[in-house]
SERO-4910 file (N, C-alpha, C, O; in steps of 0.05 Angstrom, whole numbers):
BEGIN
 pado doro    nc1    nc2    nc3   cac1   cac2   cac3    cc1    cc2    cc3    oc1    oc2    oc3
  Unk    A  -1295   -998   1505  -1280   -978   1520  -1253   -974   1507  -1240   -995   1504
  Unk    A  -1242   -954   1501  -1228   -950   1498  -1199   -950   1507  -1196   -940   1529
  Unk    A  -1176   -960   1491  -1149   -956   1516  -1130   -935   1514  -1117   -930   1493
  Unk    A  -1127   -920   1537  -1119   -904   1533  -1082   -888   1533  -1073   -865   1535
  Unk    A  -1069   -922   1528  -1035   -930   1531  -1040   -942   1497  -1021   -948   1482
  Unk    A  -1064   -943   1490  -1054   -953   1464  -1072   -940   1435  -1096   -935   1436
  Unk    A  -1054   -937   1407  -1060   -925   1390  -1070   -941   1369  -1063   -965   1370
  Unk    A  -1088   -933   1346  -1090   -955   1321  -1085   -929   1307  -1087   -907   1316
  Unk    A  -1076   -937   1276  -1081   -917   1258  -1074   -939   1230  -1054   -946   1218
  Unk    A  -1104   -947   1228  -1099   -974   1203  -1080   -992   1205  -1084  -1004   1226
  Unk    A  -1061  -1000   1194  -1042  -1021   1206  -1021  -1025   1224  -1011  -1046   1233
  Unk    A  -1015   -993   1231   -988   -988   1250  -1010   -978   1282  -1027   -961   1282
  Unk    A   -999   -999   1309  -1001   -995   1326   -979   -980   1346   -955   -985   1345
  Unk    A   -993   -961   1366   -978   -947   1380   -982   -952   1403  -1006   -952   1406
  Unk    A   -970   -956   1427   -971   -962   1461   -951   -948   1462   -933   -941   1447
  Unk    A   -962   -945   1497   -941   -923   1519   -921   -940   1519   -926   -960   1506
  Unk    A   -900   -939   1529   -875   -957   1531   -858   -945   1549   -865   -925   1561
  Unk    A   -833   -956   1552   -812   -949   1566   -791   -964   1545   -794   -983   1530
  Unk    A   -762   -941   1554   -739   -952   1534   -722   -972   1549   -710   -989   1537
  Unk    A   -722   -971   1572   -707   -987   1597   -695  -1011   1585   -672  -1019   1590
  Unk    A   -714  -1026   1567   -698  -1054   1559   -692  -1052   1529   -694  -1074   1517
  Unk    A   -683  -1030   1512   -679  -1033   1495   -652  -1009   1493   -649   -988   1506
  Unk    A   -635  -1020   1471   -609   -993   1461   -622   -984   1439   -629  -1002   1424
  Unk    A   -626   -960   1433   -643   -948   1417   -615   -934   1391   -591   -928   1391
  Unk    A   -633   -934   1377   -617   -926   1352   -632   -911   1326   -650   -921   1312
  Unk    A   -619   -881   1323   -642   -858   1324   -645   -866   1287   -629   -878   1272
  Unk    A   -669   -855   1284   -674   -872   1250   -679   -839   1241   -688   -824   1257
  Unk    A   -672   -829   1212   -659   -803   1204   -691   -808   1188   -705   -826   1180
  Unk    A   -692   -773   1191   -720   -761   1178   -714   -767   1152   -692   -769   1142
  Unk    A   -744   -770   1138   -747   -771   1105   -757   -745   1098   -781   -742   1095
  Unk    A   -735   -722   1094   -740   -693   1085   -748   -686   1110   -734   -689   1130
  Unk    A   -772   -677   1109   -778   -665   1136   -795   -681   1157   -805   -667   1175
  Unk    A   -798   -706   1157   -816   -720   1168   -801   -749   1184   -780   -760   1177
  Unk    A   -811   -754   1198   -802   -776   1210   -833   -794   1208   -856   -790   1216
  Unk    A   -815   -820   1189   -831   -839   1172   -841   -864   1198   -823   -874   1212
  Unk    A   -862   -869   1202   -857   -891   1224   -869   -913   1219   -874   -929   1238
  Unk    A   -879   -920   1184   -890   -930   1165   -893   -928   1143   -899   -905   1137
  Unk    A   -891   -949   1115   -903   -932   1092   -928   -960   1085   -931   -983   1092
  Unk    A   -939   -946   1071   -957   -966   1064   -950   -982   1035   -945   -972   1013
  Unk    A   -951  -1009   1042   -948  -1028   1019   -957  -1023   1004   -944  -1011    987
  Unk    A   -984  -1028   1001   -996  -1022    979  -1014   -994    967  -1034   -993    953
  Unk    A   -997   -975    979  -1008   -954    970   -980   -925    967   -982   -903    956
  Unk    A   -964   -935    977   -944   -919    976   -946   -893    997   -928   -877   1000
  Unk    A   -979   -891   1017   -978   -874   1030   -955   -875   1064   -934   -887   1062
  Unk    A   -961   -864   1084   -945   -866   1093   -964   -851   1133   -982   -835   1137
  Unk    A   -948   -866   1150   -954   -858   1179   -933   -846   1185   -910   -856   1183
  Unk    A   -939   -814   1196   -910   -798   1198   -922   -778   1211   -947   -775   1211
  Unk    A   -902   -760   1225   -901   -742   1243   -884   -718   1218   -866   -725   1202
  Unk    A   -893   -690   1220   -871   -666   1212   -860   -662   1227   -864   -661   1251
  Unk    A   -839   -658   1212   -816   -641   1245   -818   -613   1239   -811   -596   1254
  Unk    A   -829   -609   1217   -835   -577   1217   -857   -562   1237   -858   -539   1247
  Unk    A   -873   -583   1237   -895   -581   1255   -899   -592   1286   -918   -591   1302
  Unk    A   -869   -605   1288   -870   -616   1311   -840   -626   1319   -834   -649   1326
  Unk    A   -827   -609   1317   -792   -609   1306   -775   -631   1338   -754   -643   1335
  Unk    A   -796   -632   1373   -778   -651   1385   -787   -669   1390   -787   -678   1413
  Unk    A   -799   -682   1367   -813   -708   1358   -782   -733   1354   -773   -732   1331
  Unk    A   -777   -741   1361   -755   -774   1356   -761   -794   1359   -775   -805   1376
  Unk    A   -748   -805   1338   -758   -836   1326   -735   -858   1330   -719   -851   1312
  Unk    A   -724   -878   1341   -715   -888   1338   -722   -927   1339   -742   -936   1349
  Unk    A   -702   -943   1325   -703   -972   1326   -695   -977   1351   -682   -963   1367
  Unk    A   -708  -1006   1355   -687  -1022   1375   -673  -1040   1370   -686  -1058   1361
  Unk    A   -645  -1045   1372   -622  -1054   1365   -628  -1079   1373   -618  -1096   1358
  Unk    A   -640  -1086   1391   -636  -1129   1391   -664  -1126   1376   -669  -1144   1360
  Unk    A   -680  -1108   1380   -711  -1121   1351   -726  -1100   1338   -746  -1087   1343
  Unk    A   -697  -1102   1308   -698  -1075   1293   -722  -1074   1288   -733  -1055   1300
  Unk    A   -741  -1092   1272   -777  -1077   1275   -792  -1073   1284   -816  -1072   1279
  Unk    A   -773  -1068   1309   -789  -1046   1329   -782  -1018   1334   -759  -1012   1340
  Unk    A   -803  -1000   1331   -796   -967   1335   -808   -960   1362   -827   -969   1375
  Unk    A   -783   -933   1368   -793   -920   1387   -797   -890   1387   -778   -875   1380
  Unk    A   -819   -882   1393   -824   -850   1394   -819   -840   1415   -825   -852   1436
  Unk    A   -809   -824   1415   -795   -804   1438   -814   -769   1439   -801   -750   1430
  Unk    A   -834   -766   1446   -840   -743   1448   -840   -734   1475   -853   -743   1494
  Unk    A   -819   -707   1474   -809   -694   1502   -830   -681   1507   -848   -696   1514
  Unk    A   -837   -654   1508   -853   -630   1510   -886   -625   1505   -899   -611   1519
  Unk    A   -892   -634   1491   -917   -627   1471   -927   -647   1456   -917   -664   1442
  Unk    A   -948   -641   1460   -969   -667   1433   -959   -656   1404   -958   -633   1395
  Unk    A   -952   -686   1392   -957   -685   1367   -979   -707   1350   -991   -726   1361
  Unk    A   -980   -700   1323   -991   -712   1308   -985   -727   1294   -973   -718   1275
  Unk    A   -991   -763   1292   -987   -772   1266  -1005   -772   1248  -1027   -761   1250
  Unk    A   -994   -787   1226  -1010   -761   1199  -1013   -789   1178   -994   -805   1175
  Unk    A  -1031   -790   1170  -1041   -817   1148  -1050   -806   1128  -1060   -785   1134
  Unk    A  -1051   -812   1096  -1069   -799   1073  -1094   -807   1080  -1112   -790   1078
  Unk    A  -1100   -837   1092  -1126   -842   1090  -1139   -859   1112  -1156   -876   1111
  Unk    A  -1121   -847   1138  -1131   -849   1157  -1136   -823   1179  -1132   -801   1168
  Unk    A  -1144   -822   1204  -1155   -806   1216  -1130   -799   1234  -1121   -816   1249
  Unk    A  -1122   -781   1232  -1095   -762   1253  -1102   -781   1271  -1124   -792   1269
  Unk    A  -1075   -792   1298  -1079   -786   1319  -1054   -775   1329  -1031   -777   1321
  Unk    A  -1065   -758   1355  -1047   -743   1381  -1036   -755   1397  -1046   -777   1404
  Unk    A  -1017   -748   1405  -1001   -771   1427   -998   -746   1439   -998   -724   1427
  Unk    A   -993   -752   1474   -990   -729   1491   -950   -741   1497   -938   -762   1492
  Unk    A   -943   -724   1506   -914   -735   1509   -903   -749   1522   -912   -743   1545
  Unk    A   -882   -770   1525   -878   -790   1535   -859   -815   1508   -850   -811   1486
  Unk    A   -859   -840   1525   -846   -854   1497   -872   -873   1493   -891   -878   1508
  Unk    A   -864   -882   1462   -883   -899   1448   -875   -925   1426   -861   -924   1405
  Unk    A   -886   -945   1437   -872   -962   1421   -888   -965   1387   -912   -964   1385
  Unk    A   -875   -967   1371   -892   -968   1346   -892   -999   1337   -869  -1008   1337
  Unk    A   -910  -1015   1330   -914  -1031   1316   -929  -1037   1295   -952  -1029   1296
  Unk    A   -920  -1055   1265   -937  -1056   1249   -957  -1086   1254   -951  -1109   1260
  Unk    A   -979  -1075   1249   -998  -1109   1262   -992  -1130   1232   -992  -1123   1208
  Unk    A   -988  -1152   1242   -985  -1168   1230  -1011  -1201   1232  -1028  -1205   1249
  Unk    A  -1003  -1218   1207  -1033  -1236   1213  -1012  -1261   1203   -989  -1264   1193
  Unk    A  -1034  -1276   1212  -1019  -1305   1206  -1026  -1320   1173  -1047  -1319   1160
  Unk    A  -1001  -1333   1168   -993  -1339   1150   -972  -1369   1140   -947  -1370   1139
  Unk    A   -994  -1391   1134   -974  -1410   1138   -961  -1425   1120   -949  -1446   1123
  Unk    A   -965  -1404   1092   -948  -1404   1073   -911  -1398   1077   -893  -1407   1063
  Unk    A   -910  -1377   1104   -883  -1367   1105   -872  -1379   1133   -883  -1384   1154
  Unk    A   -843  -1383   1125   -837  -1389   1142   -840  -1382   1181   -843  -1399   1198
  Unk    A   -839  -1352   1183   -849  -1347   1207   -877  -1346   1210   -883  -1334   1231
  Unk    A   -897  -1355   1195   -923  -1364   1195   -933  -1344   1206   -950  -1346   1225
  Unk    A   -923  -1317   1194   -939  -1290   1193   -923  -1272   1182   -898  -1272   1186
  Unk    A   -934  -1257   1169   -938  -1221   1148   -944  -1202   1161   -961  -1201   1178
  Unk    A   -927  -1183   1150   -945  -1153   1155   -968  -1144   1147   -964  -1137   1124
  Unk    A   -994  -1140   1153  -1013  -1132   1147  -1005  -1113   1117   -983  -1101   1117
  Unk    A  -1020  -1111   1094  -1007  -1085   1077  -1028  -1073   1085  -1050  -1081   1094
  Unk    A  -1017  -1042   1081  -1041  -1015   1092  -1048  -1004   1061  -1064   -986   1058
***
């Protein structure tokens, strides 16, 4: 069954969220796009147009910068993968995360998944 507060799109996960416990801090488009991933090993990338979806906002959270937050006011948008499958988000906020696996070579005895 499916959930319907939460997103996959290959390594970057998306959930409904709220900003209430975080100071947000807005992260600046790459050209026309707001980046909300790139892929390690491929150089591709999980991103929203703002041409195509211009009151789309992205921002960090300031006590746990690798965490993102999507801000969509109005309207569904799209994130966009080379070599994954679109998904829609209806509007609302969203927390972005990249999934990560364990690892007990490194000190925090986990990595970022590479996409």
């Amino acid at each position: 069954m499916r959930n319907p507060n939460h997103y996959r799109q290959g390594d970057v996960g998306v959930t409904k969220a709220s900003t209430s416990e975080f100071t947000l801090v807005p992260v600046k488009p790459v050209g026309d796009r707001l980046i909300l991933a790139y892929g390690e090993a491929t150089g591709h990338h999980h991103s929203i147009s703002l041409l195509d979806y211009p009151q789309a906002e992205l921002y960090t959270a300031k006590e746990q910068p690798a965490t993102m937050l999507l801000y969509i006011p109005d309207a569904p948008v799209v994130i966009e993968h080379q070599e994954h499958g679109n998904i829609t988000l209806d509007p609302g906020w969203y927390q972005v995360e990249r999934q990560v696996e364990y690892s007990p070579e490194t000190e925090a005895h986990e990595r970022r998944v590479a996409d």
